[in-house]
C-alpha positions as a Python dict, from the first residue, in 0.01 Angstrom:
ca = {
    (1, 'X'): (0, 0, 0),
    (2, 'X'): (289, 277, 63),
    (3, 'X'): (438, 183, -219),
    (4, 'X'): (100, 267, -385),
    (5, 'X'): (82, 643, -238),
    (6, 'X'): (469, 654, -331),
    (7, 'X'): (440, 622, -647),
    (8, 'X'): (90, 775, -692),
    (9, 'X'): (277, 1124, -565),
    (10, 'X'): (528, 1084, -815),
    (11, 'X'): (309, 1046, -1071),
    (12, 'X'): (99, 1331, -931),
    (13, 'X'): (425, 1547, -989),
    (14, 'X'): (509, 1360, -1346),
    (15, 'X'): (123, 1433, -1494),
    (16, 'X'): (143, 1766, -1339),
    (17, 'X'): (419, 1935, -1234),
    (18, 'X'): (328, 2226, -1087),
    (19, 'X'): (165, 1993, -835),
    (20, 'X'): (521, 1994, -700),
    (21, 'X'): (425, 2356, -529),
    (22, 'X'): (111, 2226, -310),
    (23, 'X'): (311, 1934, -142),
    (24, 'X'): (658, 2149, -139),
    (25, 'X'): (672, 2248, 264),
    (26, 'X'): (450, 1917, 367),
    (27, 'X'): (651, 1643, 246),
    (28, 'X'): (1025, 1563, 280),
    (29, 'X'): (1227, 1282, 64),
    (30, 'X'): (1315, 1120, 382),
    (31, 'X'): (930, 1036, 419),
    (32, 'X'): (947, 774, 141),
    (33, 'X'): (1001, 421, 187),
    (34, 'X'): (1132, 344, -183),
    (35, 'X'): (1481, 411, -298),
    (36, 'X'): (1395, 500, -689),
    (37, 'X'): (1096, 747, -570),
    (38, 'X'): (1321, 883, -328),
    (39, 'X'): (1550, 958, -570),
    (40, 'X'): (1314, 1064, -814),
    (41, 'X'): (1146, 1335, -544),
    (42, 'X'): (1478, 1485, -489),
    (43, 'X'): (1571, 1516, -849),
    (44, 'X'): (1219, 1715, -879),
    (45, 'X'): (1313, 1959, -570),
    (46, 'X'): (1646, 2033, -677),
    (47, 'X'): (1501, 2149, -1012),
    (48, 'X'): (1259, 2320, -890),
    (49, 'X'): (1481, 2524, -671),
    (50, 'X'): (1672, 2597, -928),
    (51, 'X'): (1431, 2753, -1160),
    (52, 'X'): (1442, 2505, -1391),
    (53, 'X'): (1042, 2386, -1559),
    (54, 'X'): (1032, 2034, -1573),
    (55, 'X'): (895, 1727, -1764),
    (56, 'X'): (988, 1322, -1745),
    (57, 'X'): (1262, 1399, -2004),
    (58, 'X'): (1435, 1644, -1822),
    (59, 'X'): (1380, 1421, -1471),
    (60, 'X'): (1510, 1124, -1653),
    (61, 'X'): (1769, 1318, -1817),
    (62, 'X'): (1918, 1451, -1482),
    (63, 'X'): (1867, 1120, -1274),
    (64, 'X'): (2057, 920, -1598),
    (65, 'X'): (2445, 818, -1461),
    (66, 'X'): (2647, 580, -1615),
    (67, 'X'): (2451, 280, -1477),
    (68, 'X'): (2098, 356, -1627),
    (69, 'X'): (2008, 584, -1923),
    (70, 'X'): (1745, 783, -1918),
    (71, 'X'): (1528, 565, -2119),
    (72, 'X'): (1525, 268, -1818),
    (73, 'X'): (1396, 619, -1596),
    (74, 'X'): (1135, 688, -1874),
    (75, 'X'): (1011, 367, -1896),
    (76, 'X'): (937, 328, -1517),
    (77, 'X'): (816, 678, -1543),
    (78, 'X'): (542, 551, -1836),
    (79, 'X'): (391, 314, -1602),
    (80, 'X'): (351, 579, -1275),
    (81, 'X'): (162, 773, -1593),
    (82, 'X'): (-50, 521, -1680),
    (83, 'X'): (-141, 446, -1292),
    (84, 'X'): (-204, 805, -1217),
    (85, 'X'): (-580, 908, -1263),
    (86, 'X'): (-493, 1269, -1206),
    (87, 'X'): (-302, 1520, -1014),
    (88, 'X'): (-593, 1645, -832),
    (89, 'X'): (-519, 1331, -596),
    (90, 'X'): (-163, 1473, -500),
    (91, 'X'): (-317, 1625, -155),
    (92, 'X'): (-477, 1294, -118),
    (93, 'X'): (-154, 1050, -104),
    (94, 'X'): (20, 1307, 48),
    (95, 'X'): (-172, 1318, 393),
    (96, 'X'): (-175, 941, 331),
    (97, 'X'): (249, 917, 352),
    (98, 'X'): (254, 1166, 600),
    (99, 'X'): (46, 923, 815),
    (100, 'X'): (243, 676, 770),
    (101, 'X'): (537, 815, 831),
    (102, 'X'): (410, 951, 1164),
    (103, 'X'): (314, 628, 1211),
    (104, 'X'): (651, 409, 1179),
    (105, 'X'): (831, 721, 1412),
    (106, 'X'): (569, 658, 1690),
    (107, 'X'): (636, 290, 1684),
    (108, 'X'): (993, 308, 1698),
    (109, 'X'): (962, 558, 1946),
    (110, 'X'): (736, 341, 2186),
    (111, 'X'): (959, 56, 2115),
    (112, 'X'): (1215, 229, 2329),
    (113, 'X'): (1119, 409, 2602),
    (114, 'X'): (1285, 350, 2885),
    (115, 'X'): (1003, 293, 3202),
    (116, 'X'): (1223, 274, 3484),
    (117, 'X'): (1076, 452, 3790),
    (118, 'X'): (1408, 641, 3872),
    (119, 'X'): (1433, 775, 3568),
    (120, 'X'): (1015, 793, 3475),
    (121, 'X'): (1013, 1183, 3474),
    (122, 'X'): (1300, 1221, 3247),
    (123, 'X'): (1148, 951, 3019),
    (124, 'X'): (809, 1136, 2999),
    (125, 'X'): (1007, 1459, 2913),
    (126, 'X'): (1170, 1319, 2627),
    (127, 'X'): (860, 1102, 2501),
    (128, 'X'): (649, 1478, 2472),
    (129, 'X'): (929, 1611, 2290),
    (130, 'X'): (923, 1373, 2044),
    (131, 'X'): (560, 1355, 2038),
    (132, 'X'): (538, 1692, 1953),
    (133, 'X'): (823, 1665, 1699),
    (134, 'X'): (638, 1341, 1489),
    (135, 'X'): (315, 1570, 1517),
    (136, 'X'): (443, 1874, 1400),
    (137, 'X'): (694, 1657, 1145),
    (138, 'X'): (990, 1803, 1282),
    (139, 'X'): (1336, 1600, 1321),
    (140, 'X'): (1504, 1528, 1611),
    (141, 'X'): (1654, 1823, 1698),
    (142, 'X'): (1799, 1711, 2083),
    (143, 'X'): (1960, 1393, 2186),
    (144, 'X'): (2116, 1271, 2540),
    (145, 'X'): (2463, 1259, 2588),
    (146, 'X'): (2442, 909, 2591),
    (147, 'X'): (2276, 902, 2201),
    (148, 'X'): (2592, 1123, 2092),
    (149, 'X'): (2866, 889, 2236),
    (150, 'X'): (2695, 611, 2076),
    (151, 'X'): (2710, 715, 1740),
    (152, 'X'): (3065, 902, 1748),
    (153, 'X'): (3289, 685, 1996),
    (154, 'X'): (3366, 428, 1688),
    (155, 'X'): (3534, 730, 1484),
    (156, 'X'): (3841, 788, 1737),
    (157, 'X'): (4113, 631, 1724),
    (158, 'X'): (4088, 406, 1429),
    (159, 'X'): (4262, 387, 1072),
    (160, 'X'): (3979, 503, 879),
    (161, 'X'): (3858, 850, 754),
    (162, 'X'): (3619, 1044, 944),
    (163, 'X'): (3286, 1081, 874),
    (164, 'X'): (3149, 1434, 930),
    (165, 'X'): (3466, 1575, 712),
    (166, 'X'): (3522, 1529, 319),
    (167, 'X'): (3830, 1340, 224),
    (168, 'X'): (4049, 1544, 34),
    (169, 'X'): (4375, 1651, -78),
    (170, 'X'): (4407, 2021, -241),
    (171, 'X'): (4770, 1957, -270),
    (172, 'X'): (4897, 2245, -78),
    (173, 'X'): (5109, 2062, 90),
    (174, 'X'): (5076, 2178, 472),
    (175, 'X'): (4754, 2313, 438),
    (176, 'X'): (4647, 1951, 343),
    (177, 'X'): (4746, 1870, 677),
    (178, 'X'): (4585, 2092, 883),
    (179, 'X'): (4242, 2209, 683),
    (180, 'X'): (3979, 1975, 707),
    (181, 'X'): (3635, 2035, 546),
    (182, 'X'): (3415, 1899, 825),
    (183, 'X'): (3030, 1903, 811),
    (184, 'X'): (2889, 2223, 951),
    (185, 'X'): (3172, 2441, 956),
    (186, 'X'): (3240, 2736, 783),
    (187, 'X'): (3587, 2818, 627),
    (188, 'X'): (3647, 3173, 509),
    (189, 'X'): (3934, 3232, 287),
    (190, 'X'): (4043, 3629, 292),
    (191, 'X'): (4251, 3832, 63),
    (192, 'X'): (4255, 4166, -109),
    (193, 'X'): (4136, 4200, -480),
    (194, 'X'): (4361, 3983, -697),
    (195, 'X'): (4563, 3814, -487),
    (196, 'X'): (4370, 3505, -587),
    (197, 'X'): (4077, 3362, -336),
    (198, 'X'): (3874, 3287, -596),
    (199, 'X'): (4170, 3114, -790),
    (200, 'X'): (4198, 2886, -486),
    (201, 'X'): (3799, 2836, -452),
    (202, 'X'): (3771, 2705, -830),
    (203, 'X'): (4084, 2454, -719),
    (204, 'X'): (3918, 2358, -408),
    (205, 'X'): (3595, 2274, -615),
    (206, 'X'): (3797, 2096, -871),
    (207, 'X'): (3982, 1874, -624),
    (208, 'X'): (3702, 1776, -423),
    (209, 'X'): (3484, 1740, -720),
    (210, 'X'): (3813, 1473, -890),
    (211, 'X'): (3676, 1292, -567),
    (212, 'X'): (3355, 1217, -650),
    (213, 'X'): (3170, 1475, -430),
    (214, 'X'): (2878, 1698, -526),
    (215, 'X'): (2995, 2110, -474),
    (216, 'X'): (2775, 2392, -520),
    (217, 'X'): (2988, 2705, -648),
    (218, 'X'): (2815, 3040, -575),
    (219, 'X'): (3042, 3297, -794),
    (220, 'X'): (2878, 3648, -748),
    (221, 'X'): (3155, 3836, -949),
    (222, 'X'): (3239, 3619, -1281),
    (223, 'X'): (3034, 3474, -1514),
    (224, 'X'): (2995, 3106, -1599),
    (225, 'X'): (3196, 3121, -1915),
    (226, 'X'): (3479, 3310, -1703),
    (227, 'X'): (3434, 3004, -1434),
    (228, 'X'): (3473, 2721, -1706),
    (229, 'X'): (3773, 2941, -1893),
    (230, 'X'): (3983, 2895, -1527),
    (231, 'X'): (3869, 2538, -1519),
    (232, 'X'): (3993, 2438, -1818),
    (233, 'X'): (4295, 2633, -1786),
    (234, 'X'): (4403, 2430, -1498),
    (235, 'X'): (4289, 2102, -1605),
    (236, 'X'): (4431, 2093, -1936),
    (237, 'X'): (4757, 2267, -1902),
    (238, 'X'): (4693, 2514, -2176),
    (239, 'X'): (4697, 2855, -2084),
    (240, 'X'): (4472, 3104, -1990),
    (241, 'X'): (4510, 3363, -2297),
    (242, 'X'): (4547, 3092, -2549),
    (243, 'X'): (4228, 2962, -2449),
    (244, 'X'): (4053, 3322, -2462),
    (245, 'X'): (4275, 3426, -2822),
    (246, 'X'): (4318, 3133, -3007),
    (247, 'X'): (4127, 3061, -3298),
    (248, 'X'): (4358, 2746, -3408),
    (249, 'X'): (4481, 2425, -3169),
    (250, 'X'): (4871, 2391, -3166),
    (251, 'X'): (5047, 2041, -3100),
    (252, 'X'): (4887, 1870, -2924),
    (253, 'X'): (4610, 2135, -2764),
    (254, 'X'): (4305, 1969, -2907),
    (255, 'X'): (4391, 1631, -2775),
    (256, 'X'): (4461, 1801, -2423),
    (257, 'X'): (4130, 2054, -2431),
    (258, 'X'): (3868, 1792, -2543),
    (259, 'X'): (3984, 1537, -2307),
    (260, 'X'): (3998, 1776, -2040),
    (261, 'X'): (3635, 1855, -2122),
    (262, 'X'): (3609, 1519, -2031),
    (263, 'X'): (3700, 1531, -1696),
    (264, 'X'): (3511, 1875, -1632),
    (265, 'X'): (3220, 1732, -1761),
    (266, 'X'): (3220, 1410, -1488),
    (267, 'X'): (3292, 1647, -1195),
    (268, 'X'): (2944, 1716, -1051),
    (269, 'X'): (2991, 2083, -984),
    (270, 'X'): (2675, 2320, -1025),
    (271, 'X'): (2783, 2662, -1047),
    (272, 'X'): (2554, 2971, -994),
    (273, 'X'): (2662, 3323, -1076),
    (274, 'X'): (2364, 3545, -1063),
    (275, 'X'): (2339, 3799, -816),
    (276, 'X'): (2145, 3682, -530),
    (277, 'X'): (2080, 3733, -127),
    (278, 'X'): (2161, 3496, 140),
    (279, 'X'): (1769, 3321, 103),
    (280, 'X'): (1823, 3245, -254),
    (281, 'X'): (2130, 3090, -201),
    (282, 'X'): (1943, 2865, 101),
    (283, 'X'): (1676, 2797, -159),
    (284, 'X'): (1924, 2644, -393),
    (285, 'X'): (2113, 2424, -186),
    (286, 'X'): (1774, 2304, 28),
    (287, 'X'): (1742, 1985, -163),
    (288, 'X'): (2061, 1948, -357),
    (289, 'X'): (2280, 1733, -116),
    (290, 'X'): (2590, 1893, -166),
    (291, 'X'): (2936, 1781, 6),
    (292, 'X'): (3052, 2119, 33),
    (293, 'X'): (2923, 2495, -92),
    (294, 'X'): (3126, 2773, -173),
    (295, 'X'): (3063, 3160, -138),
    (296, 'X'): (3237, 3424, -380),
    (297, 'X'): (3214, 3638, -215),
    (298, 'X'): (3070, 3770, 97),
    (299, 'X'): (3041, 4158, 34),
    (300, 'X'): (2912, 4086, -290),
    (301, 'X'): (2608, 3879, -136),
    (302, 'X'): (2259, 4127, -42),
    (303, 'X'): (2096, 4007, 313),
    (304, 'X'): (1709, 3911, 248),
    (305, 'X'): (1671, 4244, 480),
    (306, 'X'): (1720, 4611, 478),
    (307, 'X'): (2005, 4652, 701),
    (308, 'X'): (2116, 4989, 907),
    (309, 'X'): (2435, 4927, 771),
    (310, 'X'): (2726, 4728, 596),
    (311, 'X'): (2906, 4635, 900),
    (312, 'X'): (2529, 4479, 1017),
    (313, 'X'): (2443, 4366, 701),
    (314, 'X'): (2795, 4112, 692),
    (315, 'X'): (2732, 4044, 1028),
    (316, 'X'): (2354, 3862, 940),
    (317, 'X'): (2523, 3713, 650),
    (318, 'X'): (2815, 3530, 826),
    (319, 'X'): (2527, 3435, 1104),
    (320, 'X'): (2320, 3315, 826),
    (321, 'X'): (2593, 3093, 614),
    (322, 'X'): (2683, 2953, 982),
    (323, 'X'): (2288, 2853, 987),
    (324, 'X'): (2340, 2734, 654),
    (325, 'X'): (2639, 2504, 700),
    (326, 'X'): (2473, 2365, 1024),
    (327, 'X'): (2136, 2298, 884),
    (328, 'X'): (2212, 2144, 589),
    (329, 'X'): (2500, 1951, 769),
    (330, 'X'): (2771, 2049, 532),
    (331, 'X'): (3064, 2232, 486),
    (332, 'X'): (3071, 2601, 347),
    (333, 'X'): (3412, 2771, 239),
    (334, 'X'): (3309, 3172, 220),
    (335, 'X'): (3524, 3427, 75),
    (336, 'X'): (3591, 3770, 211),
    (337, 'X'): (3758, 4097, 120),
    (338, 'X'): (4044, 4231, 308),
    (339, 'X'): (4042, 4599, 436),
    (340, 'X'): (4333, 4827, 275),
    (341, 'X'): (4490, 4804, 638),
    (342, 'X'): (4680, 4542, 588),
    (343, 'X'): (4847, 4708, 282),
    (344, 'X'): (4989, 4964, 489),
    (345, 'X'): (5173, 4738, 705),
    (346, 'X'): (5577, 4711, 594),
    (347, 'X'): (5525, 4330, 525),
    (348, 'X'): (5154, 4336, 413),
    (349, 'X'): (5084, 4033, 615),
    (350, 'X'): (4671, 4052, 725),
    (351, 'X'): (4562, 3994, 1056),
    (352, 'X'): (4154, 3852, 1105),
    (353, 'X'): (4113, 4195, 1200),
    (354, 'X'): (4146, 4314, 883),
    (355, 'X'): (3854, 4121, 734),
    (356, 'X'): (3562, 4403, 585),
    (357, 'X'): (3341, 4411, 855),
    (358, 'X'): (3537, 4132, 1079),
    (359, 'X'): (3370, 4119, 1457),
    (360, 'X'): (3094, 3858, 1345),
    (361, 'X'): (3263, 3687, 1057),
    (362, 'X'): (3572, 3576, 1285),
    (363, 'X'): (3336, 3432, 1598),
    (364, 'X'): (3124, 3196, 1323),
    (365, 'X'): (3370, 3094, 1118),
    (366, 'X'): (3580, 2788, 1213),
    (367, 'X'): (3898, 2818, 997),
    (368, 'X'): (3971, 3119, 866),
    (369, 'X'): (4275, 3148, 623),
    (370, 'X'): (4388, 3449, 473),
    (371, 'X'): (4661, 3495, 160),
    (372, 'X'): (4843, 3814, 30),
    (373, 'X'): (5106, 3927, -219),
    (374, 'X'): (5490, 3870, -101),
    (375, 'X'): (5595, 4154, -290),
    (376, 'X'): (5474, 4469, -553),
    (377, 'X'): (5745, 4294, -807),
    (378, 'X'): (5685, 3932, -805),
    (379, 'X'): (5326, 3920, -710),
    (380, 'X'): (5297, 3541, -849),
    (381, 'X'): (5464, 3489, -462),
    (382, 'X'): (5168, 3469, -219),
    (383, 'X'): (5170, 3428, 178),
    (384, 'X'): (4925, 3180, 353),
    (385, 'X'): (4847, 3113, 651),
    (386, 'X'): (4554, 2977, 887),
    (387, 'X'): (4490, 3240, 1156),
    (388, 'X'): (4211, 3028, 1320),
    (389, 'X'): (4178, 2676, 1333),
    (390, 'X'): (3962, 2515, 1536),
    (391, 'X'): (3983, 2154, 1405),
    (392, 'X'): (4388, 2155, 1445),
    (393, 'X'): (4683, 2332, 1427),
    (394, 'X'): (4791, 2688, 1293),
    (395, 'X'): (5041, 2749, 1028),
    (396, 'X'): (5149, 2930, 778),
    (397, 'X'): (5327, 2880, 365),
    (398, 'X'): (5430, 3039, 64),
    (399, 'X'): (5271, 2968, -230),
    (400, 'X'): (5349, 3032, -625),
    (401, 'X'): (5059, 3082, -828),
    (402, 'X'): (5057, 3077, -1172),
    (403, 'X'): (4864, 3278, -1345),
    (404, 'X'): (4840, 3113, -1691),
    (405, 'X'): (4726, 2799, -1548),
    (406, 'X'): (4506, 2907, -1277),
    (407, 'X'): (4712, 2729, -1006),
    (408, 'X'): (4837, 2775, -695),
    (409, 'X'): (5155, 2546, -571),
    (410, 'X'): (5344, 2500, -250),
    (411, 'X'): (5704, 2580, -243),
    (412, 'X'): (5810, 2329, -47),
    (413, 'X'): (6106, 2307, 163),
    (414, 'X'): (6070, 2707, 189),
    (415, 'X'): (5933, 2925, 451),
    (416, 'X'): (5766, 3295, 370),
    (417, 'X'): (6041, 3430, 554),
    (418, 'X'): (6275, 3228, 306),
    (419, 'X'): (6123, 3374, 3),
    (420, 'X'): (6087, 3729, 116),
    (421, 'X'): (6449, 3699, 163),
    (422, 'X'): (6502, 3580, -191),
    (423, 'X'): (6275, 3864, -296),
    (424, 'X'): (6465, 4179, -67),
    (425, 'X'): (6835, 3998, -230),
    (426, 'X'): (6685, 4009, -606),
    (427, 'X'): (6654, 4331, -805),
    (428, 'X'): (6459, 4291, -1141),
    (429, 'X'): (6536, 4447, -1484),
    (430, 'X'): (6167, 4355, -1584),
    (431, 'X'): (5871, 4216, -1411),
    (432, 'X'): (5872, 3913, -1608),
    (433, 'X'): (6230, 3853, -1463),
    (434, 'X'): (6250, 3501, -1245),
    (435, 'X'): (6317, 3468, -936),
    (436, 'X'): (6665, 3227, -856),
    (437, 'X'): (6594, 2963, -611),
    (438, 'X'): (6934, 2818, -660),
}
C-alpha cells in the first residue's frame, strides 16, 4: 500500500508538475520508503529550486548516470503515468504518507522508552518532545549525551577516515594537513582583490569534485563562461590567454582541451553566478545534497533584509551561512575581502582583524585562512596562513601561483620568511624577470 501512495505522488508530480508547489513544505524525501521514488522526489526539488520547468525527459535526463540511461527512468516513469488518474489526488496520497510516516516514528519511538521509575520523569520529558516533533513533522533536533557517544565513539582512534569531514587533498602541501572540510563548519578564505581567493575556490571545487563529491559554487563576481575558462585552464595545461585568443589548436592542444572537457564534464559541480541574497542561495542548496558549498564572495552577497548598515548587514550574512552550513549539515568555504589596512603594514601580512566588517565573521567561522602578495614585483609569490583553526593546528606557507594555469603550488622546503628573503636579495630588470631559487 505505501508503495502505492509513493508512487501515486510521483506520478501526481510527473502528470502535473506544478503539483510539485502544493506538497513542497509538507513532504520531505526522507518520508518515502522506496529508494527509486526517493531519488526521483529529490531530483524534482532540486530542479525546482533551481528555476528550472520540468517534464519526465528532463527528470530522466538529470537522474541518468552511467549505470541507467534515461530511457530505463522513462520507462518506469510511463507506467507511474499510466497508474495516475490525475493530479488532483496529489493532496490525497500526500496526507496518506505523511500518516504513515508519523506512524513508523511513533512505533519506533514506543519501542524504546525506557520505564524505569528512577528515571520515569525524564522519560516522559523526552517522550512529549518527540511527540510533539512526529506531530508537528519536525526531526530530532535534541539527543542525550548518551545518544551522541553512541554514534561518534567508533570514529576515534581508528585507521579510517572520518565521517562528518570530506576526504580530500588540495595539494597544498601543509595546508592539506591541517584544513579539514568537516560538516557544519564554515571556512572563510580572505585576501585583497587579486591576490587570488577565488583562484583557490575554483581549485578547491575541482579537487574535491576529482573525488567524486557533489559542490555547489556560488560565484557572485564572474560569469559562468569566465568560471569554465579557469577550469579548463588548470585542467588541461593550456593557458589562460590561449584559451581566450586562439582561434587554431597547436600540437597537441586539441587532444589536451577535449579530453579535459572530459574530466570537467564528470565532476558534478553546479555553479551559480547570478546575483542573489543569502535566502536564494538557502533555496538552492535546500534539496541538492551537496558535500561542500562555496561563497564568492561575501560583500558581494545582499541580506534578504534592509540593514542599518554594511558592517550589520555582513554580520547577518556570516550568522546566516553559519545557519546554513549547520542545517544542511555540510561544509561552506566563504570568501571575504580584506580591508586596505593590511596594505599599509611594511610586510603586508593581514591579521583577522582586517577582514571588511570582521567582529561577526571571525566568531562563526571555524577556519579562517587568509593569503596576500609577497611583494609589488613578483606578485605570483603569495603568503598563507591559517589564523584560526579550530579543528587543528595553525600554520602558515608560501605559495606560487601561476597565473596562466590558474594554479596555486606549494614551495616546499621554503618558509615565507625564506622567500621574502630571496625577494629583498633580487633586483629585477623587468617584471617578467625570475626569481633564482638556486
Amino acid at each position: 500500500m505505501d508503495n502505492n501512495i509513493e508512487d501515486g505522488i510521483i506520478g501526481c508530480i510527473l502528470v502535473e508538475p506544478n503539483s510539485l508547489y502544493e506538497i513542497y513544505d509538507k513532504i520531505t524525501p526522507d518520508m518515502f520508503n522506496t529508494t527509486f521514488c526517493k531519488r526521483v522526489y529529490e531530483t524534482a526539488l532540486s530542479l525546482y529550486d533551481r528555476g528550472i520547468k520540468f517534464d519526465a525527459t528532463i527528470l530522466a535526463n538529470e537522474m541518468a548516470n552511467s549505470e541507467s540511461g534515461p530511457e530505463v527512468y522513462l520507462n518506469q516513469f510511463s507506467n507511474m503515468i499510466m497508474n495516475c488518474p490525475g493530479s488532483w489526488l496529489i493532496k490525497e496520497y500526500t496526507n496518506k504518507l505523511i500518516a504513515n510516516y508519523q506512524s513508523k516514528r511513533l512505533n519506533l519511538l514506543l519501542q524504546n522508552i525506557d520505564t524505569n521509575p528512577t528515571t520515569i520523569k525524564d522519560t516522559i520529558g523526552t517522550l512529549m518532545t518527540r511527540l510533539e516533533e512526529i506531530q508537528t513533522n519536525t526531526k530530532e533536533r535534541s539527543e542525550s549525551l548518551s545518544e551522541i557517544v553512541t554514534e561518534n565513539e567508533g570514529n576515534y582512534f581508528v585507521d579510517k577516515p572520518r565521517k562528518d569531514a570530506l576526504q580530500i587533498k588540495i595539494g597544498l602541501d601543509k595546508l592539506d594537513e591541517c584544513v579539514s572540510f568537516v560538516k557544519g563548519d564554515v571556512i572563510v578564505i580572505a585576501a585583497r582583490p587579486s591576490v587570488g581567493k577565488s583562484a583557490l575556490a575554483t581549485q578547491i571545487a575541482k579537487a574535491v569534485g576529482k573525488c567524486g563529491f557533489k559542490v555547489g559554487y556560488f560565484n557572485m563576481e564572474m560569469v559562468k563562461s569566465q568560471i569554465y575558462e579557469r577550469l579548463i585552464a588548470s585542467e588541461s595545461g593550456i593557458e589562460l590567454e590561449r584559451i581566450k585568443q586562439a582561434k587554431c589548436f597547436l600540437g597537441d592542444e586539441e587532444q589536451r582541451f577535449k579530453s579535459a572537457n572530459e574530466r570537467l564534464k564528470r565532476m558534478n559541480i553546479i555553479v551559480s553566478s547570478d546575483a542573489k541574497t543569502d535566502m536564494d542561495i538557502k533555496a538552492e542548496c535546500r534539496h541538492q545534497n551537496f558535500d561542500l558549498i562555496i561563497i564568492d564572495y561575501l560583500q558581494m552577497i545582499e541580506y534578504h533584509e534592509r540593514c542599518e548598515s554594511k558592517r550589520i548587514e555582513i554580520g547577518k550574512l556570516s550568522r546566516a551561512f553559519k545557519l546554513l552550513a549547520k542545517e544542511l549539515d555540510v561544509p561552506v568555504v566563504v570568501l571575504s575581502q580584506l580591508n586596505r589596512r593590511s596594505e599599509g603594514t611594511p610586510d603586508k601580512e593581514p591579521t583577522m582583524a582586517d577582514i571588511k566588517e570582521s567582529g561577526d565573521v571571525e566568531q562563526d567561522a571555524s577556519t579562517i585562512i587568509l593569503m596576500w602578495n609577497l611583494s609589488d614585483d613578483f606578485r605570483n609569490f603569495k603568503g598563507l596562513k591559517v589564523d584560526k583553526n579550530r579543528q587543528g593546528k595553525l600554520v602558515s606557507l608560501p605559495l606560487e601561483f601561476d597565473g596562466n594555469y590558474m594554479k596555486f603550488e606549494a614551495i616546499k622546503g621554503k618558509t615565507i620568511e625564506d622567500i621574502k628573503t630571496k625577494i629583498n636579495e633580487f633586483k629585477p630588470i623587468s617584471a617578467s624577470d625570475d626569481l633564482p631559487f638556486n
